[in-house]
Phi, psi and omega in degrees: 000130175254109297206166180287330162270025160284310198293339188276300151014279186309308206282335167307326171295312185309289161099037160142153160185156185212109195289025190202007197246158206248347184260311187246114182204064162330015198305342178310302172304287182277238261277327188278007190247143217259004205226014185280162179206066161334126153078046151276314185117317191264127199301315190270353174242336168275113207289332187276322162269346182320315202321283184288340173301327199289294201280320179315322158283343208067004177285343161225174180245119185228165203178183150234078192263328173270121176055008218076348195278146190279191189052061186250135146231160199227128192274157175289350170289323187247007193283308161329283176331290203310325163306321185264353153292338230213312183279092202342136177292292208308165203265151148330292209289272145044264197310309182305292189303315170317331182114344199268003176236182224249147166299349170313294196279307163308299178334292208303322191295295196244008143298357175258344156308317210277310193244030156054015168207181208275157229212157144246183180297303180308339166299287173349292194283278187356304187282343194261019173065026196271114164284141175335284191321338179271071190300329181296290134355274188297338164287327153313317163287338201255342168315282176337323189261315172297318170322310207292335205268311163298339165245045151051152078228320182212135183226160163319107185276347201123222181225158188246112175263189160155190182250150153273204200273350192279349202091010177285150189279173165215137163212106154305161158267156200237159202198130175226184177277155197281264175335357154286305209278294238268149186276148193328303204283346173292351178264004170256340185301312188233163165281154194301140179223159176284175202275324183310317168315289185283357148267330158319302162309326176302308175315308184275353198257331167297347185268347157282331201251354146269130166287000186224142204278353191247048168300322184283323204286340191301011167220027203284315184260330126007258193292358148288321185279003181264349214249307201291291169292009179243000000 
């Protein structure tokens, strides 16, 4: 059966996967083993909790890093790279003054300043006054938070537990600053590489991990929005 450290295992050999992309897609690995159990419930056999146990523990970095699309994760070997591929050199504050980032985004920015721990989406929508119903609204903000994911500044920490006010338990997905989350020796693991450099590796190592040749489009937008702020 295949089980939670098989798969942490795996994406460690790998160095990134991503369950949903048409391009870098191990389905062979998850969809293809007869004993995954999506929506189980049991932390070690359901492929849906792997997602937050993984960044909760640390043993992957998981997001929306390829193109947005979700079920992206990344080993700690490779986390440092993706970043100097992928994470604009200008700052938050830069990127807001230029014009090129959305009040979505700043706001999401600087409610984790304001409130120093890690936030959820309904933190968010709450604090920035967005109602459910405001599909327009609410799509925005959820834009916003992929954006933020694709340029390394904030990724999925785990899960946010607590009570409501009736005593019901809540468990959320939880959302930090990259630089909160990610630990000191994975950003010591490789040396600062330039961005051309460290897409090339990326680059050479999906075209090993994949059977289809069109392995770059799974960053085709990944790396417009890394283009753009740059």
């Amino acid at each position: 059966m295949l089980k939670y450290k098989d798969f942490i295992d795996k994406v460690n050999e790998f160095g990134f996967w991503n369950q949903f992309t048409n391009y870098i897609d191990q389905d062979i690995f998850i969809y293809g083993t007869k004993c995954v159990q999506a929506y189980s419930g049991n932390y070690e056999t359901d492929t849906e909790k792997w997602k937050t146990r993984a960044a909760q523990e640390k043993k992957l970095a998981y997001g929306h890093f390829f193109n947005g699309k979700p079920g992206g994760y990344i080993a700690p070997r490779f986390y440092s790279i993706f970043i100097d591929a992928f994470k604009p050199r200008i700052s938050i504050e830069e990127r807001h003054k230029s014009g090129k980032l959305s009040k979505y985004e700043q706001n999401i920015w600087n409610l984790l300043d304001q409130k120093s721990k890690p936030l959820s989406f309904s933190d968010f929508r709450n604090n920035m006054g967005i109602v459910y119903k405001d599909k327009t609204e609410y799509g925005k903000l959820e834009s916003a938070l992929k954006q933020l994911q694709m340029t390394f500044d904030i990724t999925i920490c785990g899960i946010i537990e607590g009570l409501y006010e009736n005593g019901e338990p809540f468990s959320y997905t939880g959302y930090d600053k990259v630089d909160n989350w990610v630990p000191k020796e994975w950003m010591e693991m490789n040396p600062r590489l330039e961005h051309k450099e460290a897409l090339e590796i990326i680059y050479n190592q999906a075209e090993k991990i994949t059977n289809k040749g069109e392995y770059k489009k799974a960053f085709v937008k990944t790396l417009k929005l890394y283009n753009w702020f740059c």
